[in-house]
Structure formats: structure tokens, C-alpha cells
N, C-alpha and C positions, 0 to 999 in steps of 0.2 A: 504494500500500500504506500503509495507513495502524493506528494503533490505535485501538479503538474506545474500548474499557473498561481501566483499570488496577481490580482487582476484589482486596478483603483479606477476609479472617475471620476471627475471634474463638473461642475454645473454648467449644463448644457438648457438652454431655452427650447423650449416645444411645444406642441399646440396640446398634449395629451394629458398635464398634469390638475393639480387639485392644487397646486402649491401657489398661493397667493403672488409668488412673483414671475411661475409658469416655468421654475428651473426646474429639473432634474440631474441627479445623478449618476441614473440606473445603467448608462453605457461607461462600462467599466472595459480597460484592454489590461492586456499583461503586461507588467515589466517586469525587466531583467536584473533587479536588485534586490537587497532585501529591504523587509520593511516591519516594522514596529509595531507589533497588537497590544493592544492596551484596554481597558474597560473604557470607557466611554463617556461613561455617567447614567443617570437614569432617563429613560425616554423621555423626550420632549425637552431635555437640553443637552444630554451627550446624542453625539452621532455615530458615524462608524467607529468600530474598535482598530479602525488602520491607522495610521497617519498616511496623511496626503487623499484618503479618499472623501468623495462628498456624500453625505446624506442629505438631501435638502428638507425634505419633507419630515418632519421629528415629531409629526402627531403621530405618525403610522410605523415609521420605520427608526432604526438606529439604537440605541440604548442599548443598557447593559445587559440586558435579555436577547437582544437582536444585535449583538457587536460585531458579529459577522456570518455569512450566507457561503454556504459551502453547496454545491453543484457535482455529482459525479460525471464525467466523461462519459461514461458507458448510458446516460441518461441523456446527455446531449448528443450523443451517433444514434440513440433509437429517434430522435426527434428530427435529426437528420433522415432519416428514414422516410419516417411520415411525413414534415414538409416539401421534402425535396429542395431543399438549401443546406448550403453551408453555415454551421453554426461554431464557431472562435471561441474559444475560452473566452471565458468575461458572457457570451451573447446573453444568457439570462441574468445579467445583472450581479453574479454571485462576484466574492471576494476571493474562494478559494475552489479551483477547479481541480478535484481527486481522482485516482487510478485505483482503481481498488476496493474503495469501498463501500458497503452497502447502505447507502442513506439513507433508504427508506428503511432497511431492518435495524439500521442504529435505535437502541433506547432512549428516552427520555434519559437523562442525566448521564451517559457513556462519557467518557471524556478519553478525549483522544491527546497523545503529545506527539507534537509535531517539530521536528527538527531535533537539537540541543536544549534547548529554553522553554515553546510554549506548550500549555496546556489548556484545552479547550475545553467547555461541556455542552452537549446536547441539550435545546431546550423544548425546541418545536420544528414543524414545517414552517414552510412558506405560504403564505395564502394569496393569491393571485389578484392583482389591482388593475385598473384602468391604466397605469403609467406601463405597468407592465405588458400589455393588450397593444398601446400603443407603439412603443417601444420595437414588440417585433415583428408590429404590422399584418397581423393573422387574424381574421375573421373570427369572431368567437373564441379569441383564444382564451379567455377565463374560463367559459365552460371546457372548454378541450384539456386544457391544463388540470382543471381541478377533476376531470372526470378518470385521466391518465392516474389520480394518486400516488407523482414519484414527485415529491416537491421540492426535493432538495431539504437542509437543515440550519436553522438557525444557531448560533453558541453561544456560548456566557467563556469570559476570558476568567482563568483562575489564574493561572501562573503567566505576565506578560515577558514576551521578549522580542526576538526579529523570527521572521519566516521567510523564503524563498524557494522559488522554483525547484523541484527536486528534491526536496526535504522527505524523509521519511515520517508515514504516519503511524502511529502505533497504538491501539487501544488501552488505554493506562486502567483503566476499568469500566466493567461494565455491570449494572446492576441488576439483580434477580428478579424480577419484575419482568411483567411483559409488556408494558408499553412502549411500543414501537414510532419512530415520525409517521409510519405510514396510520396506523391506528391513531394517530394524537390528531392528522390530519384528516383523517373522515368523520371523525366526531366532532369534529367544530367544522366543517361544512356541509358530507354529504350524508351522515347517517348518528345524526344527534342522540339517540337510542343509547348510543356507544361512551357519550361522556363519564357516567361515572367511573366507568375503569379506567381514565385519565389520572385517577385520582390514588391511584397506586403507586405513582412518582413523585407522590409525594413534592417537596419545594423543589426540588430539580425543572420541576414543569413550570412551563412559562406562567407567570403570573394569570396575563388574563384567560390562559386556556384554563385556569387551577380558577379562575372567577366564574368561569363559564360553565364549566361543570359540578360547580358546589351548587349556581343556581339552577339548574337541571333537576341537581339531589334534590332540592330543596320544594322545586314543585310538583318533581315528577315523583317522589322516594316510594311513596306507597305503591306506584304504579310497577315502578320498575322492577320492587324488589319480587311482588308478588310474579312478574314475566322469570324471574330469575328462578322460581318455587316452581313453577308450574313445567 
């Protein structure tokens, strides 16, 4: 398992965002150096966990729950597949384009270290936006995107340092539980039924999927437990 790409972006203007000053950051390329992960701070004033990359938009994206967006390669050749284009490390917006490993069967809380220095943890999937629809110009592509359920993964920064191209990834742990991105990711969009076993990762899981499935418990509880008896 290795990394291919460490991939930044820049605020670029375009007709497709929510961002009051219509910038985005979501076209990220590779470069050739290393670069600095860091936490961020908490949504809505830290942004990316990189240095030199942008987040613009900090209502939805960025913080230290979303400090960086990892992509596996073998998910952007299936998508090459179906589109029929070419798709670049960085093309889905992600920070870290991987060889190897399985993001959707990653756990809630895995934490991978990568290189010498960092250590990352598993929070959540990706959930699919209009900047991103726009972005790679594909017709429906929120529903196609969320209906493929391979989102890629968001991380929380534990141990910061530099990362670069070709770094080896290693699974530093992973935790007994089964919650998977691909399961954390159908239950906060396509198959809500499935939140409360969200709730088996404990604080590892992203805050507002862990908000989102306590209020689920909280209306549905009698319903669900009795599906779970029956």
C-alpha cells in the first residue's frame, strides 16, 4: 500500500459553487514535494489539514474531522471505465491518491501511518455536493456517485508531519467493530434504517454522522429495535 499522489488546490472562480465569493478549491493536481499535514482546527475556521491547499467553502468542508480526502486509484480507473475519460490524480478533489487500499472497507477510526511521521484516522465518507457535480461536469453525477457507494474517506490528523508521493501506507490499527466508510456512507444517505450501527464507532465517527444517528435512535428506537427482535 502505498501513496501515489499528495495533490493541493488553489481558489479557483466558477459558476458551480454555494461559496459567497463563487471560489472553489476542489481542482487539486499533484506535486512533486513534500508537504505538511497538520489539524486544521474545527470546521468552519480551520480548512485543509495540508499546507498550501484551499478549502474555501468551511460551512461544509475542511476541519478537523475533514483535514483531508483520500481517493483510491483503483476507484478512479473503475470511473475511468464508466465515463470514458481520463481521470488525474487530484480529478475528485481528494488530497491523497492511494495504491492499495481498500476505502471503502476501511473502519471508522483505522488509522493508517503514512510515511516516517504521519498518522491519520478514519472518520467518514464523502458525501457528494453540487461543486462537486460541477467540477467534473457529468450529468447527475451526485446520484451516480452516491448510488456507486465507493466515496473515498475523510481523516482526522493524530500525529502531524510531511507526506509525499510514494510514501508507504501502513494500517497502525484497526478497530473490532464493523463499521465500515462504505456502511457509514449508506446510512447517512441511501439506506437510513442502517444509522444506528454507526454508533458502534463510537467518537472515532465523525461528529455529525454520530449527531445523525443518535437522532434516528432517538425517534426511530422502538421501531428499530423491535425490526432487530423480529
Amino acid at each position: 500500500m502505498k501513496l501515489l499522489s499528495v495533490n493541493l488546490g488553489r481558489p479557483k472562480a466558477v459558476p458551480y459553487t454555494d461559496h459567497p465569493e463563487g471560489v472553489t478549491g476542489i481542482d487539486k493536481r499533484p506535486v512533486d514535494r513534500p508537504v505538511r499535514v497538520a489539524a486544521p482546527g474545527p470546521k468552519g475556521f480551520g480548512a485543509s489539514g495540508l499546507a498550501g491547499d484551499a478549502v474555501c467553502e468551511t460551512r461544509h468542508h475542511g476541519g478537523d474531522d475533514q483535514a483531508v480526502y483520500a481517493m483510491a486509484r483503483e476507484d478512479l480507473d473503475e470511473w475511468e471505465g464508466v465515463l470514458g475519460r481520463t481521470l488525474p490524480n487530484g480529478s475528485f478533489g481528494e488530497n491523497l491518491t492511494t495504491e492499495g487500499v481498500d476505502l471503502s472497507g476501511a473502519r471508522i477510526g483505522e488509522r493508517w501511518a503514512i510515511g516516517p511521521e504521519v498518522v491519520l484516522e478514519v472518520t467518514s465518507g464523502r458525501i457528494p455536493c453540487r461543486t462537486f457535480q460541477g467540477h467534473l461536469g457529468e450529468k447527475g453525477w451526485v446520484k451516480r456517485f452516491t448510488q456507486r457507494g465507493a466515496p473515498g474517506a475523510y481523516l482526522r490528523v493524530i500525529r502531524p508531519g510531511e507526506v509525499r508521493a510514494g510514501d508507504a501506507i501502513r494500517i497502525a490499527h484497526r478497530p473490532d467493530h464493523e463499521v465500515t466508510v462504505a456502511l457509514q456512507f449508506r446510512a447517512t444517505t441511501t439506506e437510513r434504517t442502517l444509522l444506528p450501527r454507526l454508533l458502534a464507532a463510537g467518537d472515532a465517527l465523525h461528529p455529525e454522522a454520530m449527531a445523525t444517528a443518535r437522532t434516528y435512535l432517538e425517534k426511530y428506537g422502538e421501531k428499530y429495535v423491535a425490526e432487530l427482535d423480529s
